[in-house]
C-alpha positions as CSV (number, residue, x, y, z in Angstrom):
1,X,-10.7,9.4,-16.7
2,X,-13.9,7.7,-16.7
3,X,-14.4,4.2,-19.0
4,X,-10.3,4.1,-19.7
5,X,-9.5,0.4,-19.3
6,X,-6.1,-0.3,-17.5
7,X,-4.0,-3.6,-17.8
8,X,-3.7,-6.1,-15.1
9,X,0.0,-4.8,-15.2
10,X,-0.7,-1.2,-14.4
11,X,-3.0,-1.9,-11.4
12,X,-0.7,-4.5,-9.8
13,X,1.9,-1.8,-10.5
14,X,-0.4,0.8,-8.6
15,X,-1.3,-1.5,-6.1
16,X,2.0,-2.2,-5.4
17,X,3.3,1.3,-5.3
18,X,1.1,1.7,-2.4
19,X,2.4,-1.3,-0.1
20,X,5.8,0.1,-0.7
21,X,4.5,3.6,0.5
22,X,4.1,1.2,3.8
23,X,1.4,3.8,5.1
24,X,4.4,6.7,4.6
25,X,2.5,8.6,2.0
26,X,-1.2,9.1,1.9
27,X,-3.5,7.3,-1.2
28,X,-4.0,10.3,-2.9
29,X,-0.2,10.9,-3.3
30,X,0.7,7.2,-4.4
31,X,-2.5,7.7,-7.2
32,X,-1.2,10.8,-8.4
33,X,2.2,9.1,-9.5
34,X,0.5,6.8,-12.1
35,X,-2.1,9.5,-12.9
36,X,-5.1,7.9,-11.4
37,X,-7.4,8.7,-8.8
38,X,-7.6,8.2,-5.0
39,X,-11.1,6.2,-5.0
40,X,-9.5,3.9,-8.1
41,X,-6.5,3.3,-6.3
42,X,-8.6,2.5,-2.9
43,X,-10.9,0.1,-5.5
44,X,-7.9,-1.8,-6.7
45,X,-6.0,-2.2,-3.5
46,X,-9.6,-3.7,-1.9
47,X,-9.6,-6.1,-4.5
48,X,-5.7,-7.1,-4.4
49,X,-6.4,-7.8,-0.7
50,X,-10.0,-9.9,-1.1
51,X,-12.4,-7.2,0.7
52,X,-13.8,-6.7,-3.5
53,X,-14.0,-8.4,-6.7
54,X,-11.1,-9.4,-8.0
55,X,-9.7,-8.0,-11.2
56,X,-10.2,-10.0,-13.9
57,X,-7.6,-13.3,-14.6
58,X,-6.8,-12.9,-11.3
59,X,-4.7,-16.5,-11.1
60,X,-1.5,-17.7,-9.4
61,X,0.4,-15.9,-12.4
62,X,-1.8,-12.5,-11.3
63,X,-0.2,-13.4,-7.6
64,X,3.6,-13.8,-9.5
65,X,2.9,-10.2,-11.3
66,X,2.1,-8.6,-7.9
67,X,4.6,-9.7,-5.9
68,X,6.5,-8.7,-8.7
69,X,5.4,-4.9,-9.2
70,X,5.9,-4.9,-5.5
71,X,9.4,-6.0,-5.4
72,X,10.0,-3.4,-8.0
73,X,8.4,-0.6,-6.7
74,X,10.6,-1.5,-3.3
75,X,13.6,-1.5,-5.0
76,X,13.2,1.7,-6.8
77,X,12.2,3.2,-3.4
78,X,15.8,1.6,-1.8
79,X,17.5,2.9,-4.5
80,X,16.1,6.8,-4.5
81,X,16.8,6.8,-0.4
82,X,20.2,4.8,-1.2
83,X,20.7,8.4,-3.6
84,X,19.8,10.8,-1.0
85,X,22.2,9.2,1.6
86,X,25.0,9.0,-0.9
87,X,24.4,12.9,-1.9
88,X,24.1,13.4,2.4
89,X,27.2,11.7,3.1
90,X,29.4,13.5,0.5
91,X,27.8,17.1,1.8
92,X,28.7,16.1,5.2
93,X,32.1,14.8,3.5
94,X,33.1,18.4,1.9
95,X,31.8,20.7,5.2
96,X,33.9,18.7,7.0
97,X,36.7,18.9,4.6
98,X,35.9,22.7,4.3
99,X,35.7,23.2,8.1
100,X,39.1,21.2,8.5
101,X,40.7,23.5,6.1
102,X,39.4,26.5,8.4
103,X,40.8,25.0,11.7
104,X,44.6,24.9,10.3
């Protein structure tokens, strides 16, 4: 969406979606979760790291908001693969009850 102005917030958020990918999904799939682009995303993610110019305000309170959005964008990925391994376990919990039933 070209000229739409995004809050500090929103890129650190975006930003930090991508280090929690840790280089498991590709840019253009971690952009399309907030709705923006690849090239923004790459843009933002230069500038969080020093290789651009940094967002505006960017301050020690900007460093506490990233960290932040990071933490939190970990946590929510933790707790989707701590999901999926609780929905494995209990399939391989009721095969195994199914196939015990079969052996008697």
């Amino acid at each position: 969406m070209a000229g739409r102005k995004y809050t500090p917030e929103f890129r650190a958020d975006a930003v930090a979606l991508w280090r929690a990918s840790a280089g498991q999904r590709t840019m253009k799939d971690v952009a399309a979760d907030p709705g923006i682009t690849r090239e923004t995303l790459r843009l933002w993610v230069r500038a969080a790291e020093g290789g651009g110019q940094a967002p505006a305000g960017g301050s020690g309170a900007e460093d506490h908001r990233e960290e932040l959005a990071r933490l939190r964008a970990e946590n929510a990925r933790l707790l989707k693969a701590e999901k999926e391994w609780q929905l494995e376990r209990e399939i391989l919990r009721r095969a195994a009850q199914y196939f015990a039933k079969e052996m008697k």
